[in-house]
C-alpha distance (Angstrom), angle and dihedral (degrees) to the residues before:
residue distance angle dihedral
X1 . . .
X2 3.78 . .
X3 4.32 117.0 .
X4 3.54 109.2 -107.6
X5 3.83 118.9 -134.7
X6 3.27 138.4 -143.3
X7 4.00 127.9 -150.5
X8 3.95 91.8 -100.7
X9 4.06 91.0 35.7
X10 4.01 86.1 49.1
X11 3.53 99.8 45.6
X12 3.55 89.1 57.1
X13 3.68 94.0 44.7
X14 3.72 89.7 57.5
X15 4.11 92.6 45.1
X16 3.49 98.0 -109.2
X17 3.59 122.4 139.3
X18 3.88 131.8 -166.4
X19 3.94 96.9 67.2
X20 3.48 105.8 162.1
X21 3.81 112.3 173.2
X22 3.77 136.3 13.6
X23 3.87 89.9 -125.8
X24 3.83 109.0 53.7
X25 3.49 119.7 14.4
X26 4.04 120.6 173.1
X27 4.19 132.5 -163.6
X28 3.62 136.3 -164.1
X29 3.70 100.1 -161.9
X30 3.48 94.6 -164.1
X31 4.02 83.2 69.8
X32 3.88 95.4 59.8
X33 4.01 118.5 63.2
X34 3.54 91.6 177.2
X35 3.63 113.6 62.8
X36 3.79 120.9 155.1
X37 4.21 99.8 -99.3
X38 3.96 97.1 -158.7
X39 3.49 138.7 14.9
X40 3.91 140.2 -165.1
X41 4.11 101.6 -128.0
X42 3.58 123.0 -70.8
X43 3.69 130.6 166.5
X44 3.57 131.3 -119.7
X45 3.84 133.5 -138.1
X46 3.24 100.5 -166.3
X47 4.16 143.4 61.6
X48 3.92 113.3 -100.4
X49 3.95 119.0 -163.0
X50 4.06 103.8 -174.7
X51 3.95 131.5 170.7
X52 3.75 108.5 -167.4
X53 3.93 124.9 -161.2
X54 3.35 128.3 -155.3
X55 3.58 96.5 5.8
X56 4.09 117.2 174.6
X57 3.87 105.4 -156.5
X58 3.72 107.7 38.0
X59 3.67 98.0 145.3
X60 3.91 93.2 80.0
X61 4.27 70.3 59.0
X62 3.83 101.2 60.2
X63 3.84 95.4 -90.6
X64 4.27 106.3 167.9
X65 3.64 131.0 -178.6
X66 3.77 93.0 -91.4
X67 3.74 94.8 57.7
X68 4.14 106.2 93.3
X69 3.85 96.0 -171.6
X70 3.76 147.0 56.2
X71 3.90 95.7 -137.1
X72 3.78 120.2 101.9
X73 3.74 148.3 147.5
X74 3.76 115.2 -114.1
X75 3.91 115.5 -169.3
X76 3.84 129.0 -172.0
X77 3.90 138.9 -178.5
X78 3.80 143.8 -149.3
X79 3.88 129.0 -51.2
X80 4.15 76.7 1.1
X81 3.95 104.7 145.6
X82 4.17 120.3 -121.7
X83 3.81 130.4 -145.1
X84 3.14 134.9 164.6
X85 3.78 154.9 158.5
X86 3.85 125.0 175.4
X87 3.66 133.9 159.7
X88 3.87 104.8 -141.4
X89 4.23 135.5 30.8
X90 3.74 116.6 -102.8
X91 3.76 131.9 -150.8
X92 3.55 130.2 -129.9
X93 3.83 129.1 86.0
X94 3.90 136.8 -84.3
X95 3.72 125.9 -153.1
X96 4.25 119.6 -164.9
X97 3.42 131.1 -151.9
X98 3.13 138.3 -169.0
X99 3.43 122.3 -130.5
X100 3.89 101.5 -120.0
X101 3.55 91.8 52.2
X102 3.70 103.7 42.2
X103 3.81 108.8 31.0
X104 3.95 100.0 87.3
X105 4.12 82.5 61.3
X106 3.81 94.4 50.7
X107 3.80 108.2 47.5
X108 4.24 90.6 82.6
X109 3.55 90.3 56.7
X110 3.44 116.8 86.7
X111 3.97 90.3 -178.1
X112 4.02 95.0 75.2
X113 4.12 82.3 69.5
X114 3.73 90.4 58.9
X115 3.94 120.5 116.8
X116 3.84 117.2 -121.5
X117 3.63 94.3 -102.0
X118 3.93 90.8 61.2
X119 4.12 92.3 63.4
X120 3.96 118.4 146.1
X121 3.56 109.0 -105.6
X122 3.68 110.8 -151.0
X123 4.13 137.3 -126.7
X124 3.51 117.8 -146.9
X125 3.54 97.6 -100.3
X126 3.89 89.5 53.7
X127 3.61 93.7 52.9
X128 3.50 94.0 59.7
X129 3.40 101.7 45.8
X130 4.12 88.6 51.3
X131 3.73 94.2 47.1
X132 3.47 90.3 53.0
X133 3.81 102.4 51.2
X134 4.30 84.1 36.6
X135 3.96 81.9 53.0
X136 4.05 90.9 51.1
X137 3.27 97.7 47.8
X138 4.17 93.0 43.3
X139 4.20 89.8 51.8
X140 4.08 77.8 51.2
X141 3.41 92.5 53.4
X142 4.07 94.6 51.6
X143 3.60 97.5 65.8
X144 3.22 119.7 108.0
X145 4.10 90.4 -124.8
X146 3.65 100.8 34.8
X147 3.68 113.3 -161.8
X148 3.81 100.6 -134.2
X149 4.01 93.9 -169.1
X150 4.03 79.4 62.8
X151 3.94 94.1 56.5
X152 3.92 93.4 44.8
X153 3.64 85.8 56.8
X154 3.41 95.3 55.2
X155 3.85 95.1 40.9
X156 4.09 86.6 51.2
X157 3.93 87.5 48.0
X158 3.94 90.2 47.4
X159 3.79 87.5 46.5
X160 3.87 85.2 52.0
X161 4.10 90.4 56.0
X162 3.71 93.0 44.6
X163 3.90 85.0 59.7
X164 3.26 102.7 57.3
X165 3.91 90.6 33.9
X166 4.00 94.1 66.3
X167 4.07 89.6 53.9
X168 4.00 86.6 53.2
X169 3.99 85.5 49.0
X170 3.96 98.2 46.3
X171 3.89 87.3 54.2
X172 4.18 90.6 41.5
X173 4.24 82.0 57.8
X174 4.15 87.6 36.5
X175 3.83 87.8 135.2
X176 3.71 103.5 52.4
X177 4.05 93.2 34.1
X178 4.25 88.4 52.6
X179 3.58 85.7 56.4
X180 4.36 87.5 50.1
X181 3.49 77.6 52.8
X182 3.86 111.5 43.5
X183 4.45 79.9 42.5
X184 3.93 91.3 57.0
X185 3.75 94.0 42.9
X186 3.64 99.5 51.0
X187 4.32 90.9 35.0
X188 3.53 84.6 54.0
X189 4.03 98.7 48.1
X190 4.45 79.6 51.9
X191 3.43 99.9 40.6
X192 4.09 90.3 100.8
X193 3.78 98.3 45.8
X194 3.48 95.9 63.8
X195 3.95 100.0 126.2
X196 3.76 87.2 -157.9
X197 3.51 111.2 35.1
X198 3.57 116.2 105.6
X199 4.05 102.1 -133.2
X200 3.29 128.4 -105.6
X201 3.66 135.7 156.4
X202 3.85 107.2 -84.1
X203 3.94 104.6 -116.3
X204 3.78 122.3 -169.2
X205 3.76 91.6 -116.1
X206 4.04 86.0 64.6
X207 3.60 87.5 59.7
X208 3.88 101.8 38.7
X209 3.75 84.1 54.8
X210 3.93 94.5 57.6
X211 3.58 90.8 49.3
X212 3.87 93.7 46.7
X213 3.30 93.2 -130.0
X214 4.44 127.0 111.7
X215 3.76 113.1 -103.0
X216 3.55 100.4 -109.3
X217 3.43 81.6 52.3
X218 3.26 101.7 54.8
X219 3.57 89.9 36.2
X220 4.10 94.3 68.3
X221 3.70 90.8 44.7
X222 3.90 88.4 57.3
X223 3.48 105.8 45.2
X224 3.89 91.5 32.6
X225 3.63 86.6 65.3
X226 3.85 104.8 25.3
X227 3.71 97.5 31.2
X228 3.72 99.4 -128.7
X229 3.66 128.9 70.8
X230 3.66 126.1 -101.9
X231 3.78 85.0 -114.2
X232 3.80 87.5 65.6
X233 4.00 95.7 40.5
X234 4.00 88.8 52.7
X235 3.88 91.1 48.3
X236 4.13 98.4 42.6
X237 3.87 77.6 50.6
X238 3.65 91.8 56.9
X239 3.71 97.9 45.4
X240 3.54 84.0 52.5
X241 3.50 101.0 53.5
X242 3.59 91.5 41.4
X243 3.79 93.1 55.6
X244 3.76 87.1 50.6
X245 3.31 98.4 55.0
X246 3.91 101.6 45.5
X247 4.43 85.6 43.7
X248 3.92 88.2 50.1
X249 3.91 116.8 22.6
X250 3.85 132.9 55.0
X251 3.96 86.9 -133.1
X252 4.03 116.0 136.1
X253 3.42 123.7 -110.3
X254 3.83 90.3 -109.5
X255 3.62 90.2 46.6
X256 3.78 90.6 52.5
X257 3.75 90.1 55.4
X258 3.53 90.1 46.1
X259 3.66 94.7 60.3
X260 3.44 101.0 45.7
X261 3.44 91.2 55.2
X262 4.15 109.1 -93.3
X263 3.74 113.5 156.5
X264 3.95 82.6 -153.2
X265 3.94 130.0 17.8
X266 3.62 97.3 -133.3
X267 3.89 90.6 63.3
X268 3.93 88.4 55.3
X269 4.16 86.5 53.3
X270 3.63 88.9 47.2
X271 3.93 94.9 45.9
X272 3.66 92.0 42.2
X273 3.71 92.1 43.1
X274 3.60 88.7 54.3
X275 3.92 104.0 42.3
X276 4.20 81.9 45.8
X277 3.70 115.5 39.7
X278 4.27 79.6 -126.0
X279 3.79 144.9 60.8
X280 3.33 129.4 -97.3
X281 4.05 89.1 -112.9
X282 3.85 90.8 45.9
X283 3.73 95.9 47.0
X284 4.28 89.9 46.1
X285 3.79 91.2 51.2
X286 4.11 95.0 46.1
């Protein structure tokens, strides 16, 4: 089992000196030449926001043919698990936070449950604006009383950027993340022909997986470009299976449920119920 780390225990890990609190800790990598380069996995119990300049091997990071430059922001969570192994130091900055004061900022943003090689690769624009609130909060950070309600501001306004960032970067990879789409769409319309497949109800971790890319993911590419979430595609494709098979086969209800992958055929009534306004044997016998 990987060591987990603290913000002080990491710090020092890493070969950075100047922690001074458990709860917010900020770096200026610029100020450290000797940063660890690789590292066997450990696990984290903190949040880390990071914007790294310069930075050689970014396609372990997500990097695509649309993405001009080697400068993104790189974000990770609690009890999430670390390796790495680089050749050269980076610039940029890295804020941590602990998880009792951060975590009541994070839970809206589905981007902190993004693997490593889904990072936000930055324009030029963006990279200036980030610096400069990183920059803010680092000056903060130097004082000899930091004000830490000051450097949760920033990391909430950062947080806000990074938002709005990842929509500009799923239309910058538009043609590769159409074709995620078009693949999930026409997947999803096969998934109950397979002659083979044993059936189970399609999840949106099935489909994330064929994409190669983690379901939240996956999930803001879909409804960023559909406008529902692959949740609601997968269960307005149940319905309308369901409602296909009770208009045009002689197939019980349990049966029905059966085949479309229901461990139990009163949670198909209640899901179809639901989605419908009617039961399945009310909505056969109309």
């Amino acid at each position: 089992m990987p060591k987990t780390y603290s913000i002080t225990e990491f710090t020092k890990y890493l070969n950075i000196d100047g922690c001074k609190s458990n709860k917010v800790h900020l770096t200026n990598y610029d100020d450290h030449s000797n940063l660890k380069l690789s590292s066997e996995p450990i696990i984290v119990d903190f949040y880390l926001m990071a914007i790294k300049l310069n930075f050689s091997e970014t396609e372990a990071f997500g990097k695509t043919k649309e993405d001009t430059r080697n400068t993104f922001a790189f974000l990770d969570v609690p009890k999430k698990t670390l390796a790495w192994d680089v050749k050269q130091t980076w610039g940029g900055y890295h804020i941590l936070l602990s998880e009792a004061v951060f975590k009541k900022y994070t839970d809206e943003y589905s981007f902190f449950k993004y693997e490593n090689h889904e990072s936000l690769f930055l324009t030029e624009e963006e990279e200036v604006v980030l610096i400069d609130i990183f920059k803010k909060a680092y000056d903060e950070y130097q004082k000899e009383d930091f004000n830490e309600a000051i450097i949760l501001s920033y990391a909430q306004l950062i947080l806000t950027y990074i938002h709005s960032y990842y929509k500009r970067q799923f239309d910058t990879r538009s043609n590769d993340y159409n074709k995620v789409v078009d693949s999930f769409l026409s997947e999803l319309d096969g998934y109950f022909y397979e002659p083979e497949q044993e059936v189970y109800l399609p999840s949106v971790s099935f489909f994330a997986d064929r994409a190669n890319l983690s379901p939240n993911y996956f999930g803001d590419v879909i409804k960023h470009f559909t406008g529902k979430s692959p949740l609601e595609h997968i269960h307005e494709n149940i319905v309308k299976q369901a409602k296909s098979k009770l208009r045009k086969t002689n197939l019980s209800i349990s049966q029905i449920a059966y085949s479309l992958g229901f461990e139990y055929p009163t949670y198909f009534t209640r899901f179809f119920k639901k989605k419908t306004g009617l039961s399945p044997k009310v909505y056969r016998n109309q």
